[in-house]
C-alpha positions in Angstrom: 0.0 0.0 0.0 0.8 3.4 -0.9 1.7 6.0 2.2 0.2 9.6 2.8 2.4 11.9 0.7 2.3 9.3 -2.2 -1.5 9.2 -2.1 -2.1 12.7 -1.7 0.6 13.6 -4.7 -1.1 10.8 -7.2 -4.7 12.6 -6.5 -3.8 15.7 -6.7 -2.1 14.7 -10.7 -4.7 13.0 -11.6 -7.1 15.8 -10.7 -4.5 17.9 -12.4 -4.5 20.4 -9.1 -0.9 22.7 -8.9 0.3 22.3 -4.9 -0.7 25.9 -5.0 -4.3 25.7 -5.5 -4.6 22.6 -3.6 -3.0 25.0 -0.8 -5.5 27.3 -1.9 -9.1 25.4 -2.1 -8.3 23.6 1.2 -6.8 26.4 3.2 -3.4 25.8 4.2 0.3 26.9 3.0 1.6 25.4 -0.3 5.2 24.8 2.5 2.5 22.5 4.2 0.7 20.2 0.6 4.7 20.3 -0.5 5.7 18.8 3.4 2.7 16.3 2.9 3.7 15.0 -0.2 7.2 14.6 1.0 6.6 13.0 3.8 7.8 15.2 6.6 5.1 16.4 8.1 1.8 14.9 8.8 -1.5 16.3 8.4 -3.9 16.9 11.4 -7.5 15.0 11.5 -8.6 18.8 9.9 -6.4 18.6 6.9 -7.1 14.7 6.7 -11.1 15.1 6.4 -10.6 18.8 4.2 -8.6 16.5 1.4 -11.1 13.7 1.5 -13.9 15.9 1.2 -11.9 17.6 -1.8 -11.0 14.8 -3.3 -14.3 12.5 -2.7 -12.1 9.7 -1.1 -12.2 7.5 2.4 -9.6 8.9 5.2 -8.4 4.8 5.0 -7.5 5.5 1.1 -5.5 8.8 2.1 -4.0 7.2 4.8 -2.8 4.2 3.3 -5.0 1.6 4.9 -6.9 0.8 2.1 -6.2 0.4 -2.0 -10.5 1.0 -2.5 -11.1 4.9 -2.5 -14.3 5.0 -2.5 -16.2 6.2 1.0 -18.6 3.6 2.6 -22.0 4.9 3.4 
């Protein structure tokens, strides 16, 4: 399974989203989607929930727990 700055890169490419208006939609810094996708920082339960919202995917796909990105209802 993928990790968290792996994940949150490959969405973000295949939405075609720049760091800089992911940063923007979801407000936070473009330093902090850069430090995500990197790896050295981890998002708080905020950020975690603001990207799955944005990106219409479960917290377990973000996170790495699960390969199925679709949210259980």
């Amino acid at each position: 399974m993928s990790n968290f700055g792996d994940r949150l890169r490959e969405l973000r490419k295949l939405n075609k989203i720049t760091q800089k208006q992911l940063s923007i939609d979801i407000h936070i810094s473009e330093r902090g989607v850069q430090s995500y996708e990197s790896n050295e920082k981890k998002p708080g339960l905020d950020v975690l929930i603001a990207l799955s919202d944005y990106f219409n995917v479960s917290l377990d796909y973000l996170a790495g727990l699960s390969d199925n990105p679709k949210i259980n209802k």
